[in-house]
N, C-alpha and C positions, 0 to 999 in steps of 0.2 A: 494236983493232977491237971484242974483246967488252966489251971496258970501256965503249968509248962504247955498245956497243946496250944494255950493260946499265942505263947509266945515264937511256939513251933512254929503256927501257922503266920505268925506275922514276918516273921523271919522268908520264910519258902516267898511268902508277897513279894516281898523285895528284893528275895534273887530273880523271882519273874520278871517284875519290872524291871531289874537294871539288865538281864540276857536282852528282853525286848528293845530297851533302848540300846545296846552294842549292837545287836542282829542286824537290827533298822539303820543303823547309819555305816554299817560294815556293807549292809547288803546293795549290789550293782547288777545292771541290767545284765544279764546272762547273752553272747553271741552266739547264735548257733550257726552249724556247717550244715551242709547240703541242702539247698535252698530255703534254710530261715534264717541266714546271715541277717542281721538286722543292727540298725544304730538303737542306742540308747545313752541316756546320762548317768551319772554318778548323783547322789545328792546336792553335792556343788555344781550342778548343772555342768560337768565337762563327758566329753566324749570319750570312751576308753578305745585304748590304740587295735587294731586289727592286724592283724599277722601279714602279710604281703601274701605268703603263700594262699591264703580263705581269703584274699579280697576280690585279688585278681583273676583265680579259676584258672589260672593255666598251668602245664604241666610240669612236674618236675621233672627232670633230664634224670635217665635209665627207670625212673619210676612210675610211670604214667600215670600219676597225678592229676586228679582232676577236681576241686572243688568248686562247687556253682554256686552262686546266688541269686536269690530274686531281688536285694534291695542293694542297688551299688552306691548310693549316699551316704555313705558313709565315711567319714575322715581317714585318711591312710595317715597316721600319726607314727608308721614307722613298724618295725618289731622288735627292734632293741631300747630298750629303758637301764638308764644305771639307777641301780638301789641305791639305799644309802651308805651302802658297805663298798660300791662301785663295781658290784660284780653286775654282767652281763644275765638280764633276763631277755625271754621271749614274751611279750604279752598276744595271746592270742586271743582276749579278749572275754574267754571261759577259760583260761588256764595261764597261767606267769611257766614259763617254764627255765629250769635252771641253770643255764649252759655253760656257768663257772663250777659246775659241780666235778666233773671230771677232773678238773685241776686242782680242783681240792683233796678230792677222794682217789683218782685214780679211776674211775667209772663214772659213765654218764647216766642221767636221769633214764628210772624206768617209767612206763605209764601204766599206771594203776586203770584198768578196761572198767568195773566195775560200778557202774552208775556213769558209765558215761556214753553218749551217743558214737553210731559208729563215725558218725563224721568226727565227733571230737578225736577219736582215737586214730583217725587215720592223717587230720590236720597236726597231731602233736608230735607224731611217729613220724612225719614227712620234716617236720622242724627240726627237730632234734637229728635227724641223719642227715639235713643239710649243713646244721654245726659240728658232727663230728661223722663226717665222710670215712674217718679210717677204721669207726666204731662200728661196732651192732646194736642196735637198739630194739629194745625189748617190751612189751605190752603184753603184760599180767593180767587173769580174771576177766579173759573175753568172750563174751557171749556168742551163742552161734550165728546171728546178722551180721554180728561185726566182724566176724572171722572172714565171713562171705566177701563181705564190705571191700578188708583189707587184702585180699586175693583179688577181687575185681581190681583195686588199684597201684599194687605195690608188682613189678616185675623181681627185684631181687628179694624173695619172700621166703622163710619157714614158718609153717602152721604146725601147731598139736593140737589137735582138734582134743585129746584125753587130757592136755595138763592147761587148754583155753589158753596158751600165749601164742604170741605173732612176734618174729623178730625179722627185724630187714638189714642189711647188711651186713658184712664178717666179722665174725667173731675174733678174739685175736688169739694169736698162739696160743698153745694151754702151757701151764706153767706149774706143775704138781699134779695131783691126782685126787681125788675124791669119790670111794665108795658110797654110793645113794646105795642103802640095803632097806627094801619094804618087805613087812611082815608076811601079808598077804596080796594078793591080785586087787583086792579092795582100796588099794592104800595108794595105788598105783598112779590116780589123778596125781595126790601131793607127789610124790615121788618125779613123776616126770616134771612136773612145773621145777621142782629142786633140780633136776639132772639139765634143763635147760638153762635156768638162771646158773647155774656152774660154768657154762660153756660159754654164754655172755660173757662174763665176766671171768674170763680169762684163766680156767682149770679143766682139767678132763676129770666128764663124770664117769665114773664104772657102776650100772645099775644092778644089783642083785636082787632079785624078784624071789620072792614067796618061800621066804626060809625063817616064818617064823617059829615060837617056840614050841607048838604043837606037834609038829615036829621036826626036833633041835639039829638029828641027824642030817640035815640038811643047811642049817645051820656051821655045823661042824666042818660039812665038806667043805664052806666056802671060809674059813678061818685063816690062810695062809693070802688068800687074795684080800680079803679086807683088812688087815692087819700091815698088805704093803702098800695101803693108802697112806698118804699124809695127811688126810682131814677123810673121819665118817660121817655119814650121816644116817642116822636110824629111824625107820618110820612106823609104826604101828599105831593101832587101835587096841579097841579089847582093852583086856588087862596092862598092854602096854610094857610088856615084861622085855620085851629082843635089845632093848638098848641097855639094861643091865646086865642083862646075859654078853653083848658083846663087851662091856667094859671091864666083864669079868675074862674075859680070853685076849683083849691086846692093850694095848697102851696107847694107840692114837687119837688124837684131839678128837672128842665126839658131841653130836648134835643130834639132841634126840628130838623129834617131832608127832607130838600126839595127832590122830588122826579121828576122825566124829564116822566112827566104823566099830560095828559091833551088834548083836543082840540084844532086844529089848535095849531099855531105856540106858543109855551110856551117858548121859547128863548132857548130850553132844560133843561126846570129846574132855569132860574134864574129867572122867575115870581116870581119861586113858592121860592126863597131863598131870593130873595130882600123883599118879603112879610113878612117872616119870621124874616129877619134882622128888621124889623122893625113891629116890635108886640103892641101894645097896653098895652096889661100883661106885667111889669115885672119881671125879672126872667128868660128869654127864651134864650135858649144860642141854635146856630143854627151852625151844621157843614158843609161841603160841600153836591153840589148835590148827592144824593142815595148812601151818606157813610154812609151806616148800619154799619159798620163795626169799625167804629173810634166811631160813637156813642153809636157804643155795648160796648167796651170797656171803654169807660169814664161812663155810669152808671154802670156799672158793678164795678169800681172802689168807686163811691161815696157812691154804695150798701156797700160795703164790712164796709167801713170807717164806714159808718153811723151804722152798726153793730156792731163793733167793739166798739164803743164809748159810744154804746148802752147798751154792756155787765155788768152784774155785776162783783164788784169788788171780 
C-alpha cells in the first residue's frame, strides 16, 4: 500500500513539473485594452504584434469605436499573421483570432465574454466585424460592464441583458427553423442565449416558454408548432423529463439541454443531464449543462442543411 502511494505520489511530482515547465514557456505577456495597452516580450525576448484597431484608439467607421492607451511603444507588427496551415489570424495580442474560420465552417468566430475584460471583448467584436462586414458577430457570457461597455461603443448593437450576449451586425437570412422549447421561466437565460446564437448563425428561432411537464397540457397545446420545426431544441431543469416527452410526440432532430434549475441540491445541473443522457425517446442528443449556445449552434446548422436539401432543383 506505501508502495503504490509512493509511487502515486511521485508520478503527480512529475506531471507538476512538466505542466510547470509547458505553462512557463507557453505563458506571454497578456495586452490589455483600455488604457493598460502595454508592450511586453515572449520568452524569446520578441514583441507580440498588437491589433491596429487597440493601437491606434481611433474609430471604427458606423461603430464608434474607440480604444485608448496609455503606452504607445509599442511595435505595430501588423494584425494579420499566417499559421502554419496559412490560414489568416488576427493577433490582438490577448487573443489570436480566427478569421479563416468562416470559410471553413460557414460561420465566423464567436467571442466567448467570460473571464474576459470589457475591453478585450469589445476590441475582438470590433475585429472580427471588420473581417466579415456582411456577418453578425456574437459575444457569449457577458457580464454586465461589458454589456454597458459594448453599448457605449458599438452604434449597430443588440444586447440581452437575460441571455449576457452582445451581437453587432446582421444577421443573415434565416434558413429553416428551430423550436427553443424551455420547461420553465427559470431556464429562460439558456434559452435566450440558444434562440440568439440560432439567429447568428443563420435560422429562425421559435421560443416556447413554460410548458413543462408539470403541466403537459400545455405542452400538448404546443405539439403541432414544435413538430413543424426542422431542428428542436429542449431545455429543462429538474427532473429534466420535457425532452423525452417531446421525443415521444414528433420526430424532429432534438437537442436536449440540461439546465442547473431546480430545488434543493440538483448536483448543479447533472440531475438534470444524466436524465437526459438517458431518455426513453430515441433520438435525444444532449449537450452540456446550460450550453444554450453549442446547442443554438448545432440546430441552427441542421436547420440550414435540412433546407438546403429541401430545395428545389
Amino acid at each position: 500500500m506505501s508502495s503504490a502511494k509512493s509511487v502515486s505520489t511521485t508520478a503527480s511530482r512529475r506531471i507538476a513539473r512538466s505542466r510547470g515547465s509547458a505553462d512557463s514557456k507557453r505563458r506571454a505577456p497578456v495586452l490589455l485594452i483600455e488604457g493598460r495597452l502595454a508592450g511586453g516580450q515572449d520568452h524569446h525576448g520578441r514583441f507580440g504584434p498588437v491589433d491596429r484597431i487597440a493601437k491606434s484608439g481611433k474609430q471604427v467607421p458606423g461603430f464608434g469605436l474607440h480604444v485608448s492607451c496609455e503606452n504607445t511603444n509599442v511595435p505595430d507588427m501588423g494584425s494579420m499573421d499566417g499559421t502554419a496551415t496559412g490560414a489568416p489570424t488576427a493577433n490582438l495580442g490577448f487573443a489570436q483570432l480566427d478569421l479563416d474560420r468562416v470559410a471553413r465552417t460557414g460561420d465566423p468566430e464567436v467571442v466567448y465574454g467570460a473571464g474576459k475584460t470589457p475591453g478585450h471583448i469589445v476590441a475582438a467584436l470590433a475585429r472580427l466585424h471588420e473581417a466579415h462586414p456582411d456577418r453578425a458577430i456574437l459575444a457569449t457570457r457577458v457580464n454586465e460592464e461589458a454589456r454597458e461597455h459594448c453599448r457605449r461603443q458599438f452604434t449597430d448593437i443588440r444586447v440581452d441583458d437575460l441571455a449576457a450576449t452582445v451581437t453587432i451586425g446582421e444577421p443573415p437570412a434565416p434558413r429553416g427553423g428551430v423550436a427553443v422549447v424551455c420547461a420553465g421561466t427559470s431556464d429562460l437565460p439558456v434559452a435566450r442565449e440558444c434562440a440568439t446564437t440560432i439567429t447568428v448563425f443563420g435560422a429562425e428561432p421559435d421560443l416556447v416558454v413554460d410548458v413543462g411537464v408539470a403541466g403537459i397540457h400545455r405542452l400538448l397545446a404546443q405539439r403541432d408548432r414544435i413538430a413543424g420545426a426542422d431542428a428542436v431544441v429542449a431545455i429543462a431543469g429538474m427532473e429534466a423529463a420535457l425532452p423525452a416527452v417531446i421525443g415521444g410526440l414528433c420526430g424532429v432532430p432534438l437537442i436536449a439541454v440540461p439546465t442547473s434549475v431546480g430545488y434543493g441540491w440538483h448536483l448543479d445541473g447533472l440531475t438534470a443531464m444524466l436524465a437526459m443522457l438517458n431518455s426513453c425517446a430515441p433520438g435525444v442528443l444532449t449537450v452540456n449543462i446550460d450550453n444554450g449556445f453549442g446547442a443554438g449552434v448545432a440546430a441552427a446548422r441542421i436547420a440550414r442543411q435540412t433546407t438546403k436539401t429541401m430545395a428545389p432543383s
